[in-house]
N, C-alpha and C positions, 0 to 999 in steps of 0.2 A: 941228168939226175932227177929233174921234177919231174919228166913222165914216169921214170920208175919209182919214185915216192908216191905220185899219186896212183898208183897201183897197189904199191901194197899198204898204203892206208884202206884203198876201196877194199880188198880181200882181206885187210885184219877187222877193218871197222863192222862189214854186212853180217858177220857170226859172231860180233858182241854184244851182249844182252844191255848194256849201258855203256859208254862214255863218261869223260871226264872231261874238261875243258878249264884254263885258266881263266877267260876274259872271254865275252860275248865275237871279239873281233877274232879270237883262235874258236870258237867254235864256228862261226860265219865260214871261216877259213877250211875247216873241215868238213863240212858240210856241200863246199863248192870240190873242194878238191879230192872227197871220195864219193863223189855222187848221192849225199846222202838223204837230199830235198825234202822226202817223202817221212826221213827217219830223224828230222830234229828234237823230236821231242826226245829220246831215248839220249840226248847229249846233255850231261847237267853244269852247271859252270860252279867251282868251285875257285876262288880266289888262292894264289901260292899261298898267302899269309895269312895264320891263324894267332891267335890269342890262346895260347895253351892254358890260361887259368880261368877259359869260359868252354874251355872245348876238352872234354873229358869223357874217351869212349867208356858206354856202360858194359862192361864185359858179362852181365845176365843176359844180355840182348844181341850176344856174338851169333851169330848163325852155327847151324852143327856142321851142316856139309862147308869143307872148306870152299873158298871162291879163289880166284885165277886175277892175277891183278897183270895188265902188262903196258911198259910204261915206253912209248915213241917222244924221243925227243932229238933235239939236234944240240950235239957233243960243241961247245963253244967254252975259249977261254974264261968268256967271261962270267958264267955261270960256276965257276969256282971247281 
């Protein structure tokens, strides 16, 4: 299962104009495992948890063309 994971990380990740990463160690992580060495910068590390009463999208500054969000995780109990 990890060779075809890191498969289709490398073929979802090379046609996406950015990334997302929780923690510097899942970016590192992505970075090895879809080849992306050359393309770290385009990966930006957002922490899961926010403070919803300092973080308040500005909806004047939503972009017009819609954007494409797609989200690779791995399905565990424990994540609720």
């Amino acid at each position: 299962a990890g060779v075809i994971l890191s498969r289709v990380l490398q073929t979802t990740l090379c046609t996406a104009n950015a990334t997302i990463a929780v923690s510097h160690a899942c970016r590192d992580n992505l970075v090895l495992r879809a080849h992306l060495k050359t393309e770290r910068q385009r990966i930006s590390i957002i922490p899961n948890a926010i403070d919803p009463s300092k973080f308040t999208p500005n909806p004047s500054k939503r972009p017009e063309k819609r954007i494409q969000v797609a989200v690779v995780s791995r399905l565990v109990y424990r994540k609720g």
